[in-house]
C-alpha positions in Angstrom: -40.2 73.6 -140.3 -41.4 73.1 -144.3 -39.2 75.9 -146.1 -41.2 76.7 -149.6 -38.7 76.3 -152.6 -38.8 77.8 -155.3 -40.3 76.7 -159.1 -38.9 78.6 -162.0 -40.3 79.6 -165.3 -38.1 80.5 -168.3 -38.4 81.1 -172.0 -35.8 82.8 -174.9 -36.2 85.9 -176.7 -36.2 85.2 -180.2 -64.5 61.5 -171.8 -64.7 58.3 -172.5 -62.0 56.1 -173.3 -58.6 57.2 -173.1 -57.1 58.9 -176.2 -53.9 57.3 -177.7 -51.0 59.5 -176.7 -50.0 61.5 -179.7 -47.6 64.2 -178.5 -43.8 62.6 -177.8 -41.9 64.7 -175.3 -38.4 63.2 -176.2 -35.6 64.8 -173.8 -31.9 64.9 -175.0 -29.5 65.1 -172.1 -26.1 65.6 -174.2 -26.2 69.4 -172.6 -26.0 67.9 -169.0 -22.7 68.2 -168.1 -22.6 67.3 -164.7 -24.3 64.1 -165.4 -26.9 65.0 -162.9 -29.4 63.1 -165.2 -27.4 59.8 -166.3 -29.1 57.7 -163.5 -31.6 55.8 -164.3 -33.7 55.9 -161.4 -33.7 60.0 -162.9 -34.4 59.8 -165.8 -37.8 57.3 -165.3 -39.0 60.0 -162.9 -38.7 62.6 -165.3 -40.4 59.9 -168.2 -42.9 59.8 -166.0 -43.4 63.6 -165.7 -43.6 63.8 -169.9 -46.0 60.6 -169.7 -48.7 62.3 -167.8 -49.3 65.3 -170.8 -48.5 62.4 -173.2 -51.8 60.6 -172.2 -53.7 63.9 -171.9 -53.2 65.5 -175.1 -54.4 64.1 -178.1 -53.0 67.6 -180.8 -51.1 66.3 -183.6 -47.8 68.1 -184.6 -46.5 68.3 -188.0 -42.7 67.4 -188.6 -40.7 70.1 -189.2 -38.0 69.2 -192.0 -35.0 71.4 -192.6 -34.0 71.4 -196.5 -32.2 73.0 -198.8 -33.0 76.7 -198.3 -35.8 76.2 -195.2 -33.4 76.7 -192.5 -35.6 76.2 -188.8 -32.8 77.0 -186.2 -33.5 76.5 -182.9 -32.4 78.4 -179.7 -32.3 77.2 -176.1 -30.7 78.0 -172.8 -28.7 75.2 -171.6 -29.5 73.1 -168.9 -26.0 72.6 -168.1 -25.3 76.4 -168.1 -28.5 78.4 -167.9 -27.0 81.6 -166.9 -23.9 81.2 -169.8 -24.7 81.9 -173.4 -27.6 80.3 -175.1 -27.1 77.1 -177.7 -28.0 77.5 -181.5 -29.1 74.5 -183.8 -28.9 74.8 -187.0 -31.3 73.7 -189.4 -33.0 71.8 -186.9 -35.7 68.9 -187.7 -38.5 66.9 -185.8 -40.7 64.5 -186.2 -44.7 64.3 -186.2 -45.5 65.2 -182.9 -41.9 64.8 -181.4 -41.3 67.7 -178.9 -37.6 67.7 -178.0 -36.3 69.0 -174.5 -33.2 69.4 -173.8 -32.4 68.6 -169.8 -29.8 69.0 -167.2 -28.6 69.8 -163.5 -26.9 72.9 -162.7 -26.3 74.4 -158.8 -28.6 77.5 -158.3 -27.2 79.6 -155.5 -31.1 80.5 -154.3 -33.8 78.4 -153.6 -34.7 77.4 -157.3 -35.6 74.0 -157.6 -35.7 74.1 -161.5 -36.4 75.6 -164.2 -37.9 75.5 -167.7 -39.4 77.3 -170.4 -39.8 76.8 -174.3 -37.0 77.6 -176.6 -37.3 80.4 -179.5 -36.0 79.9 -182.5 -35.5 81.7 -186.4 -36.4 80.7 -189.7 -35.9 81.6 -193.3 -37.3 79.5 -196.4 -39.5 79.5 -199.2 -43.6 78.9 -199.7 -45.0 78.4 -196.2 -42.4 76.5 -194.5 -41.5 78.9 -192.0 -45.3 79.3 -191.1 -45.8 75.8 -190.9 -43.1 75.3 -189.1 -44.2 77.4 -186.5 -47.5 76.2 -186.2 -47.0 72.8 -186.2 -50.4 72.3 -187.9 -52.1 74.2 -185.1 -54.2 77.6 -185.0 -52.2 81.0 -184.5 -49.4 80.9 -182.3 -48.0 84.6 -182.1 -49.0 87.9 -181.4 -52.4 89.3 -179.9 -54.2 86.9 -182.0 -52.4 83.8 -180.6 -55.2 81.1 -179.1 -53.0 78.0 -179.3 -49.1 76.8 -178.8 -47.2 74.6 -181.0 -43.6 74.2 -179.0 -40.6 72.6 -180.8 -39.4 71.9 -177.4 -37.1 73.9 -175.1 -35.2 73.2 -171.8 -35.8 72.0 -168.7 -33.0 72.4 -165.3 -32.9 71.3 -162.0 -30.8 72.4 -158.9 -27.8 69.3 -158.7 -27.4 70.4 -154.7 -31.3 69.4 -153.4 -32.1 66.9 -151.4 -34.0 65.1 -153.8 -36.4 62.1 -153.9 -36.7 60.6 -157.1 -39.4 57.8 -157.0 -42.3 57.6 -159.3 -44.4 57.4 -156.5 -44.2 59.1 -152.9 -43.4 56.2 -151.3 -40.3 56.8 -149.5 -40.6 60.2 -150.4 -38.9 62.3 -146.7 -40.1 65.3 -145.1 -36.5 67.1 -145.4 -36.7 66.1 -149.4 -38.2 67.8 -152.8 -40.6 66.0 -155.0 -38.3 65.7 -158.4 -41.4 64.6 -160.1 -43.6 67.1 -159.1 -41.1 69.9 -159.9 -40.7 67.5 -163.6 -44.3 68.4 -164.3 -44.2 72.1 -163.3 -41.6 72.6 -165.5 -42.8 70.6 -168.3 -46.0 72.9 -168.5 -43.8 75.8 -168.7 -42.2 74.5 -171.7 -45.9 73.7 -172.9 -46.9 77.4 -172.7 -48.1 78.2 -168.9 -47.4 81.6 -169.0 -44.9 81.3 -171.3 -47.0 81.7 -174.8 -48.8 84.6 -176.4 -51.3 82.5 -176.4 -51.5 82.6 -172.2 -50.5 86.3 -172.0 -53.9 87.1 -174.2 -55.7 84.9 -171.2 -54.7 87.4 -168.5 -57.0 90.0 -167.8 -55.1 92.3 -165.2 -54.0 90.0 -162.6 -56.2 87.2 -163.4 -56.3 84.6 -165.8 -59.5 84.1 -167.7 -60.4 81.6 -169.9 -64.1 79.2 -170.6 -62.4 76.0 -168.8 -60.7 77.3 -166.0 -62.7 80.2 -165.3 -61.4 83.2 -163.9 -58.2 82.7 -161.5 -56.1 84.8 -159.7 -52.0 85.2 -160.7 -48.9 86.0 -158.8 -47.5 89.6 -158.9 -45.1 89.0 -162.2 -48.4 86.9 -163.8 -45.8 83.5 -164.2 -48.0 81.0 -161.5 -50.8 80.9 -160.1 -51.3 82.7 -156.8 -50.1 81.3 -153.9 -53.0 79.2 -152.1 -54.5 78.8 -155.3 -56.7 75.5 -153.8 -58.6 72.8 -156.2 -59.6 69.2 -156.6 -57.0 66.5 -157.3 -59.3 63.3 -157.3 -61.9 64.4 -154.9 -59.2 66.0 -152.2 -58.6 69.6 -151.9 -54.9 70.8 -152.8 -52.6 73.4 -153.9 -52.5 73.4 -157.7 -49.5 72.6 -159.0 -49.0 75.4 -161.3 -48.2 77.8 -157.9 -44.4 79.0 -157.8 -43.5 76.7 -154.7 -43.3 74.0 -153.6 -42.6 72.4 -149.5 -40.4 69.6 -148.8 -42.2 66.3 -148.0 -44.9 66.7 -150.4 -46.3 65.9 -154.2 -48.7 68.3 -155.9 -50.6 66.8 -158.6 -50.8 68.5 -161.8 -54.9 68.9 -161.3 -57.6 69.5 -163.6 -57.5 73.2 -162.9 -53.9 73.0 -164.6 -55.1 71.2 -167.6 -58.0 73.6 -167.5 -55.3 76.7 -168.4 -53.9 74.4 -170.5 -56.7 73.9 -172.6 -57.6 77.6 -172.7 -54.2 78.2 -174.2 -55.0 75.7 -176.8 -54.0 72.2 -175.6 -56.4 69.7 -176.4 -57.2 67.9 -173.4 -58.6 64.5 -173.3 -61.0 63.8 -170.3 -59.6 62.0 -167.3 -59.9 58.8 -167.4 -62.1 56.3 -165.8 -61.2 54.8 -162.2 -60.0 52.0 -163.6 -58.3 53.5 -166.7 -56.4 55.8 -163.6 -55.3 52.2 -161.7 -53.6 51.3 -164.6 -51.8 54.5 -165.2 -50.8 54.5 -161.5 -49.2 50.7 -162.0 -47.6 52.1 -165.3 -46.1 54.9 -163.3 -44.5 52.8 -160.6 -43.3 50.4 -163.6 -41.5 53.0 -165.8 -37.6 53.0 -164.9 -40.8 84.4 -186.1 -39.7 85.1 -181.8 -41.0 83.5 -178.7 -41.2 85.8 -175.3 -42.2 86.6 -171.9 -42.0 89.2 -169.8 -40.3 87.3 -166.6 -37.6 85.0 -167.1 -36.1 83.1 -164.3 -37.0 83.9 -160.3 
């Protein structure tokens, strides 16, 4: 019997040719205390999760630089701890286009596979920093005028006790075991904004989302996923979207173009998918690589 598990979404209070990746997901693992994450085998799996928006999204992120009296503090639930207190970085700083998430194992005592969601964050300074710090160079981010995202990052989690298979590809991958890279990529687009931005909540029109690339789609009861069911096109085949709250043992879902659709809508701009032969490649690669944020639901 396939048992559904459980995906989780969280977030704090407070074409042509291929576009050349631009965003950098960069995840920090010195919160992971069990040292779920220090294998190797891990850690590729969940670069290759990070590689898939990386090659999709071509927005460009201004650095955020804390000096002298433009503080940009970050806040985050740990990945080693998600139900203990929240972690606090002071005068934080990134990069161009660096998004930094933080990632870690912790045992759930449910049937939650992971968990992620972007992390909030405070800010006090002079001029415009804090509203360009917020915005990353992108259009509004907050409020009921909010049509884009600009994430410093946040945290990602996943359960230490599944039985999970950790390939880059599904070779291997057993009926009895969870996809760790397909739950990678769920989570990921939580921390990217699905239905964790304003810019997503101003999308939902009662239970549906609604926006000019993926159309009108329905959502599940706390408006966090897609409904259950939710069928589209990976590559020509008909399957679940990936963006649904479970997932069954024994299988991969493909983050399809109906979840880069929503992504779009909430601002993400999306490259087109690549030619066949462009895809080959990627596939190879794959199997090579070793202000106040809310939301109404937190973690289910």
């Amino acid at each position: 019997m396939i048992t559904p598990r459980i995906l989780a979404t969280a977030l704090l209070a407070g074409f042509g040719a291929h576009a050349e990746a631009t965003i950098d997901i960069q995840f920090d693992y010195s919160y992971d205390s069990s040292g779920f994450l220090s294998d190797g085998d891990r850690r590729s799996a969940l670069d290759a999760a990070a590689n898939l928006f990386e090659r999709r999204f071509s927005d460009q992120f201004t650095a955020i630089n804390s000096t002298g009296s433009n503080s940009f503090d970050t806040v985050f639930f740990n990945p080693g701890n998600p139900s203990g207190a929240n972690v606090v970085h002071h005068d934080a700083s990134l990069g161009e286009n660096v998004i930094r998430v933080y990632a870690g194992g912790y045992h759930y005592n449910d049937d939650t596979l992971g968990e992620g969601g972007p992390g909030g964050y405070s800010c006090s300074g002079i001029g415009s920093f804090c509203s360009d710090a917020t915005r990353r160079g992108q259009g509004p981010v907050n409020g009921a005028s909010a049509v884009d995202v600009a994430p410093w990052g946040g945290s990602i989690v996943f359960d230490t006790d599944t039985n999970w298979h950790f390939g880059t590809t599904t070779s291997g991958l057993g009926a009895s075991e969870y996809d760790f890279y397909s739950v990678a990529v769920h989570e990921l687009a939580h921390v990217l904004g699905f239905a964790t931005s304003d810019a997503f909540d101003n999308r939902i029109v009662g239970s549906d989302f609604v926006g000019p690339a993926a159309g009108t789609v329905v959502l599940n009861e706390n408006l966090d996923h897609w409904a259950e069911g939710t069928l589209t096109t990976y590559r020509g085949a008909i399957e679940e979207a990936a963006m649904t709250g479970t997932l069954a043992s024994g299988t991969r879902k493909h983050f399809t173009e109906l979840d880069f659709a929503a992504m779009e809508d909430i601002g993400w701009q999306v490259t087109p998918v690549p030619e066949a032969g462009t895809w080959a490649m990627m596939l190879s690669g794959l199997a090579l690589v070793g202000g106040v944020a809310r939301r109404r639901a937190p973690r289910r």
